[in-house]
N, C-alpha and C positions, 0 to 999 in steps of 0.2 A: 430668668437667666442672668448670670451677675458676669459681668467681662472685669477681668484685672490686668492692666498693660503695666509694662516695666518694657525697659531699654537696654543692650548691652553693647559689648562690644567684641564678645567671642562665642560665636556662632558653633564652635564645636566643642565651649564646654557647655553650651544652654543644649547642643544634638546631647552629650554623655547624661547630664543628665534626665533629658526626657525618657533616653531609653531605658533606665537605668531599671533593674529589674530589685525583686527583695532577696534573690542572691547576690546581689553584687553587694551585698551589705551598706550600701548608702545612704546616706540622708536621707529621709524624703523618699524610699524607695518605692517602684510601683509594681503592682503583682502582675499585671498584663500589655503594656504599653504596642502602641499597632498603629500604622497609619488609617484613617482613613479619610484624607482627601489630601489634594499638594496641587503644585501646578505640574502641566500635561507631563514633561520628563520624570518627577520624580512618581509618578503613578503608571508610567508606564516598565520603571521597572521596579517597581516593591510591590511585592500583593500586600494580605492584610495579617501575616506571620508575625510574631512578638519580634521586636527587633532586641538584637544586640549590639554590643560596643563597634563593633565592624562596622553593622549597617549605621550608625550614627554618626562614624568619621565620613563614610560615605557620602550619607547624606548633605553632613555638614559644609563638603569639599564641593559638592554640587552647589547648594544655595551659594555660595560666600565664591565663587567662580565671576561671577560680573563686576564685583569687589576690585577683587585680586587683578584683571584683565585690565579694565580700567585704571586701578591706581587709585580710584579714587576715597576719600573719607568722607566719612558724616560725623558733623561734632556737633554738641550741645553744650551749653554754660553749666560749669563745673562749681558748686561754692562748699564752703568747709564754715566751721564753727572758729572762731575766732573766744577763746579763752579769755579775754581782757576785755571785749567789746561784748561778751556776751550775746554776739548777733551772726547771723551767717554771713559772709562774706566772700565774692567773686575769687573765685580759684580755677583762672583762665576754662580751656574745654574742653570735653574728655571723646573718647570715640564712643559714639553709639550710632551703628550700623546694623545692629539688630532689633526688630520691633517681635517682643514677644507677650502674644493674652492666651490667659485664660478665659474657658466660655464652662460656668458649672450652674446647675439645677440645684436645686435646694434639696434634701435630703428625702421632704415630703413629697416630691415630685419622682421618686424611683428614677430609671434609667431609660437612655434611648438606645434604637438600636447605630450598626454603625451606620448605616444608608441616611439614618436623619441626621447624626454629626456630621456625616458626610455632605449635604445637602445645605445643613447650616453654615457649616465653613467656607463652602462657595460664595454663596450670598452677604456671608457676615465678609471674606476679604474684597468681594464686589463692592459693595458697599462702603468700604472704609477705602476705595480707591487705589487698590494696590495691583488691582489686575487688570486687564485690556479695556473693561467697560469702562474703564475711566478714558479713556480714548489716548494713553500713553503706552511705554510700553510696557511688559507687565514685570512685577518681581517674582522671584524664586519662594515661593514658600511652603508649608506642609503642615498639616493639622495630625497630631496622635493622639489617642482615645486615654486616658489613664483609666478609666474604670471608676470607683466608687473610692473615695478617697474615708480617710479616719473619720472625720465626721458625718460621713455615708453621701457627701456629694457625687453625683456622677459628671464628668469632667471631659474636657477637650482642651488641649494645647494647641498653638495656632503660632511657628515660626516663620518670620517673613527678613530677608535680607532688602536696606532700606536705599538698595543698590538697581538700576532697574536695568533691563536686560542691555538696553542703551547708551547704560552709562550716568544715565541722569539720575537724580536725589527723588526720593519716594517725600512727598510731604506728610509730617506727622503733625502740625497743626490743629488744634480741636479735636486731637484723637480722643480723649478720653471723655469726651461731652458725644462726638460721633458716635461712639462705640455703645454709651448707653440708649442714644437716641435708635439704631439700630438694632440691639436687644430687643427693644419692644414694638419698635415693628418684626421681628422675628418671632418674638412671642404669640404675636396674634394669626402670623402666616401659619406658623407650624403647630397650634393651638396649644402653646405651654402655658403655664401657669403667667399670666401678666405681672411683673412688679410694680407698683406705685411708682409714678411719677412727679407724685406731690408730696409723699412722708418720704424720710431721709430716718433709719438710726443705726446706730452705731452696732460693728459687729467685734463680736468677741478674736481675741487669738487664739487659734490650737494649743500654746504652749500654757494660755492662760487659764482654757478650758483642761488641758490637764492637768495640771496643777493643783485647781481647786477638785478635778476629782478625784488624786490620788491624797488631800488632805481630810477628804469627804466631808466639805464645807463649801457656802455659794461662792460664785467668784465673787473679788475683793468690789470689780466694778458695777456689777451688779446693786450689791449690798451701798454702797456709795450713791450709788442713783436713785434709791427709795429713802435715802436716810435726808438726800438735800432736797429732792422732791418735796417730803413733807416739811419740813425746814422751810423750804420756802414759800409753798403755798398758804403753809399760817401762818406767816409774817405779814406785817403791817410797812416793816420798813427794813432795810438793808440791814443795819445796825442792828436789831433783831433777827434776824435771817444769820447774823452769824453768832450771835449767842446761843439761837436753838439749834445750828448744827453742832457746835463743842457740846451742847448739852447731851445729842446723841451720843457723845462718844468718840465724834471725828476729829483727827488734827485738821488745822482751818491754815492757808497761809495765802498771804496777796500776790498778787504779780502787777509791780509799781511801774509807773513810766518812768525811763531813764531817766537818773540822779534826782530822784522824789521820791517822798517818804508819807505822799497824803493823797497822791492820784494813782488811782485802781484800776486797774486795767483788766485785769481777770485775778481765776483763782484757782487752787489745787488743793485735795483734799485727800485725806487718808486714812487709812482704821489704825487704832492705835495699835502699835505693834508691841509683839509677846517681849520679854526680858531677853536682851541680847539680837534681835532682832534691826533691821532696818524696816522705817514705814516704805510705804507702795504711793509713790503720789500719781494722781491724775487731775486735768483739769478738767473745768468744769463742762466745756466742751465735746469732750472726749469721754463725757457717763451719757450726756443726751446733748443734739443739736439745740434743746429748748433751756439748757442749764447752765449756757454761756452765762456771764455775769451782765452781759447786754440786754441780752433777752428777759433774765428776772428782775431788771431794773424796769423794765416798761410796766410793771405789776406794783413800783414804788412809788412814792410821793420824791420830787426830784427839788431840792429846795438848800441852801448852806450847810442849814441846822444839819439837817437831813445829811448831808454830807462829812459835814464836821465827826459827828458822831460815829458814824460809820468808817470815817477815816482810824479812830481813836480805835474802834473794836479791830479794826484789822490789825492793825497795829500791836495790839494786846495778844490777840492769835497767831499773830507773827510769831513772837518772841515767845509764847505757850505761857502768858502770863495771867493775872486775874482779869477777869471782866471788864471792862470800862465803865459801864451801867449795869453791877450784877442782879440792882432790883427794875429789870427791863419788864413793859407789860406783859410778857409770855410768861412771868411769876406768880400775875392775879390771877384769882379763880372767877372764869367767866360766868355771867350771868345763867340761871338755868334757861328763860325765856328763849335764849339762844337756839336754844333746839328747836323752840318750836318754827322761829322766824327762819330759819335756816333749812329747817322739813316742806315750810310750806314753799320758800326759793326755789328747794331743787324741785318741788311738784310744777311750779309754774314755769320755772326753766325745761323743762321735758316736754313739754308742751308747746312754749315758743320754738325749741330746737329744731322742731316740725315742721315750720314756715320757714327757717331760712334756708335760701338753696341751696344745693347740695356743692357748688363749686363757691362757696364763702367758706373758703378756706381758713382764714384767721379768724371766723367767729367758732368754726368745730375744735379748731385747733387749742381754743381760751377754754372751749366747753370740758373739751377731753383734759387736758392739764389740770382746773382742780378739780375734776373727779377723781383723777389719776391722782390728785396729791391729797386727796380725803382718804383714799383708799391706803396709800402709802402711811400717811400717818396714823389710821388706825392697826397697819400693819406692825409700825414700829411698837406702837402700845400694848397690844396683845400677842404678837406672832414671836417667843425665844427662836425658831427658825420660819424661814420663809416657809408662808400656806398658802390658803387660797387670797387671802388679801392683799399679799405681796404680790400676784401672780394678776391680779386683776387691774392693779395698780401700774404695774410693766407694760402689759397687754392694753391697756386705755392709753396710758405714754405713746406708744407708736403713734398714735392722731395727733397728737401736741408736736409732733416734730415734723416740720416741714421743711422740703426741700430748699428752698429760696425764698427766708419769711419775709422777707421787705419787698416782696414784689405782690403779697396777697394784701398788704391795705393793711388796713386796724380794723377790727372786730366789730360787732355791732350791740349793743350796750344791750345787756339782758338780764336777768335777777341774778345775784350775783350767789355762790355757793363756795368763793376762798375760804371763808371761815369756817368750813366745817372741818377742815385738817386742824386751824387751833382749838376745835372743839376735842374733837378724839385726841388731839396731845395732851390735851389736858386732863383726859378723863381718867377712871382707873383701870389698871392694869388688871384687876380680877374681874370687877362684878360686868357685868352685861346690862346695861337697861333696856326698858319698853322704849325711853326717847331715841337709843342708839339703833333699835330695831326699824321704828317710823320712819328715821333717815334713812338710813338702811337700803328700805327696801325702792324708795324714790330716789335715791343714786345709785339702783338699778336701773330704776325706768331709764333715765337720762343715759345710763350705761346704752338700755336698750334702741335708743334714739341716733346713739354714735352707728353703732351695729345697722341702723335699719340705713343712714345715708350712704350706708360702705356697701350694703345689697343693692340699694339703689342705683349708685354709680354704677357698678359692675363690678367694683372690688373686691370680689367673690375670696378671697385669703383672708383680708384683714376683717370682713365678717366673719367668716367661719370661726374665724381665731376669738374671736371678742364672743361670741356665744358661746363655743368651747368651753373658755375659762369659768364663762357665767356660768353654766351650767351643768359641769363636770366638778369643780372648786365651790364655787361662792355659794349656789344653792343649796347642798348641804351646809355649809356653812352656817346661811341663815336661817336655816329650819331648824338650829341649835338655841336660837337666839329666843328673848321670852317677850310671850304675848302683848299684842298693844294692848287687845281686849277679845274675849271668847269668839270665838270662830261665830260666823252668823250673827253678833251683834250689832251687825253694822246697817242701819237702815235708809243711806242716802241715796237716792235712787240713779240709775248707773248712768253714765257719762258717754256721748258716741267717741269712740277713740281707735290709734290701731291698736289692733290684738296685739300681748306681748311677748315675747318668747317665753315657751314653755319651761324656759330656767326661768324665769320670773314667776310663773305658776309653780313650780318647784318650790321653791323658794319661800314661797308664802304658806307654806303647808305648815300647819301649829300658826298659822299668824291670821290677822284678819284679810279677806280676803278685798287686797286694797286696788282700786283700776286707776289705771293708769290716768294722771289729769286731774285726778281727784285728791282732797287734802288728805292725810292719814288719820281712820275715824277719831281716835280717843285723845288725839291729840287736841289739848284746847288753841281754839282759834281765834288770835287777837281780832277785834272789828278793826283795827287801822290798820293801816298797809305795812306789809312785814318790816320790822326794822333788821338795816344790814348794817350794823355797828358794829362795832370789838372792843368788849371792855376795854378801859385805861388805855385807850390809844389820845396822846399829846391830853389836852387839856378837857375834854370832854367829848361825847359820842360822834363820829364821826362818819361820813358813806365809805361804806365799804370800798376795797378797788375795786 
């Protein structure tokens, strides 16, 4: 259940529009709008009838009544954009006396009826201190049902005047931290679907989501998030991170500290736009929590040079100029050994994944990011529109994004598998090989390893979701792809492991039949321990991040 609070300060235009019907022709308009819950007056005289504009002055005149009586306001700090400073800046305070959420179910979760909105809206305004059990006096409020909104949410409005029957000021304080922390205690009373408490990601707009479907192409932010995903997980260093995104395709620009032209502070990115067009910028923030430019810098070596250079490439994508370093190491052709050392990583990473607990949070979080950005970048190489490798790629992302990363610690050092996004960027665009199969099918296991700590917790969605895609996308997918070596050749004898999901048995059909834990048969296996180098990085072979 996802709560969205906003604040106002006219209580009878937020009543017109809740009741607003799709004859009244308006914005936003809702096919059924109805109360069902309010405090004791207004439910004792509305049953549960569609309301119209009448009953919404009505209403409105009732709640905003202790307001008016009193005299009294609620203001909050007002600030506007300042044109010349470029920064937002204090513009004294505005009234907001209205405290207005939304309470909507996700799409996949169908609808309630109104007895349970009704039920939730008691407890969710109990809760957030607005009525008597707060041991004050209580405020005027009302909850209507909208129904099933364009993207098939099922919804509740929930208006509260922040005026109390007494006179006294309703505190809104930590409402929007309250409000989620109350969602999910609500979730578990009334057994909805729980949302994560520890992944955070980013949701699309309605305007944005129509748009890319009336162009009948993906949204622009989407397409932006797998392009710098891959981008950055095979990079070695920032200063290549932004050569291989312009190389995608994207305009690249910095966001510099006031009056500097060498310290970065973030960044915004865009598809390059049609002839006559304006581009679409977003930062990096705003495609994934984990995409900030802070966060892909802990994945870098942090050093002058390092700097310097990096400084020069932004610099250059600033202005849409040539390169700084156009023969940067994402030009060499990587070594082939790569694949092996890199097949045999992720076999031994899906394996360690196993031991560490399910609440190390920044070690699933590293694990799931380059999967998620192997998958990305082999999506960019092969996929002209998004497939199953884009979608697997997205779907792994959600574990990389965590709510409050600086509060789970740093990761715990395990075999590292960044480089196999520089591998697939580098590869070819047509052919398929045996070596890309071998990887393949071991950044599934790993895949299946994120999957099993998300059943384990109880995160019964973001498993579902993560086997879904494996198994409905990716395993056809793979059962396209060519033989490591003839079905049955494989004679190592079997490994105790857990069982893997039957997408992963999918998957391996036409392939050998590889268990989980176990190296991939026909790949030749170095006797020394896997090297995690990346060609031509600085002056010679290097540990991987």
């Amino acid at each position: 259940m996802i709560p969205n609070i906003t604040r106002g300060s006219r209580m009878a235009g937020l009543m017109v529009y809740l009741a607003s019907t799709d004859a009244d022709k308006t914005k936003n308009a809702h096919a059924d709008p109805h109360l069902v819950a309010g405090d004791a007056a207004i439910m004792a005289w509305y049953d549960d009838g569609v309301l119209d504009k009448d009953d919404a002055a009505a209403i409105a005149k009732h709640l905003d009544q202790p307001r008016r009586v009193f005299g009294v306001e609620v203001l909050q700090k007002d600030f506007r954009w300042d044109p010349v400073t470029k920064e937002r800046v204090p513009n004294g305070h505005k009234h907001a006396d209205v405290w207005h959420c939304s309470l909507s179910l996700r799409a996949e979760e169908g609808a309630l009826t109104d007895q349970q909105w009704g039920d939730i809206a008691n407890d969710f305004v109990d809760a957030m201190g607005f009525t008597e059990a707060s041991g004050k006096a209580q405020c005027r409020w009302v909850a209507i049902n909208h129904g099933t909104s364009e993207n098939g949410n099922h919804h509740i409005h929930i208006a509260v005047s922040l005026v109390r029957e007494d006179g006294t000021k309703a505190s809104t304080h930590g409402d929007y931290k309250r409000a989620q922390q109350t969602c999910r205690q609500l979730e578990s009373k009334y057994g909805l679907e729980e949302l994560s408490s520890v992944h955070a990601t980013r949701g699309y707009d309605r305007a944005e989501k129509a748009t890319a479907a009336r162009d009948e192409r993906e949204m622009h932010r989407a397409s932006l998030a797998r392009k710098v995903r891959a981008s950055a997980t095979a990079s070695g260093s920032e200063a290549e991170f932004i050569r291989r995104a312009r190389d995608t395709g994207l305009l690249v620009r910095p966001r510099y500290v006031k009056n500097t032209t060498d310290v970065i502070v973030g960044y915004s990115v865009a598809e390059r736009p049609k002839p006559g067009e304006r581009p679409i910028w977003f930062g990096g923030g705003t495609l994934a929590t984990d995409l900030r430019l802070g966060q892909l810098r802990q994945e870098w070596t942090d050093t002058p040079q390092a700097a310097m250079e990096a400084a020069a490439e932004w610099n250059a994508a600033a202005r849409n100029k040539r390169k700084a370093n156009p023969r940067g190491p994402e030009k060499a052709t990587p070594d082939p050994q790569l694949w092996v050392d890199y097949t045999r990583n992720a076999t031994v990473l899906a394996d360690e994944l196993r031991k560490i607990p399910r609440d190390d949070h920044a070690t699933w979080a590293k694990a799931a990011r380059d999967v998620s950005g192997a998958f990305a970048a082999w999506s960019y190489r092969l996929e002209p529109t998004p497939g199953p490798l884009a979608a697997t790629a997205a779907e792994l992302s959600r574990t990389a994004q965590l709510r409050a990363p600086r509060q789970h610690g740093k990761p715990v050092a395990l075999p590292s598998i960044a480089g196999t996004a520089m591998l697939f960027m580098a590869a070819s665009s047509k052919n398929k090989t045996a070596a890309q199969t071998a990887l393949m099918v071991q950044l599934i296991n790993t895949a299946f390893a994120v999957y099993e700590m998300h059943a384990q917790s109880g995160r019964t969605r973001e498993a579902q979701r993560i086997r879904a895609v494996v198994e409905n996308q990716l395993a056809p997918f793979t059962a396209t792809m060519p033989k490591t070596v003839p079905v049955g050749a494989e004679q190592e004898p079997a490994r105790e492991a857990v069982t893997p999901p039957r997408a992963v048995d999918i998957a391996r059909r036409g392939v050998a039949p590889i268990r989980p834990g176990s190296a991939v048969p026909t790949t030749p296996t170095p006797s020394t321990p896997a090297k995690t180098y990346q060609p031509n990085r600085g002056t010679g072979p290097g540990l991987d991040r």
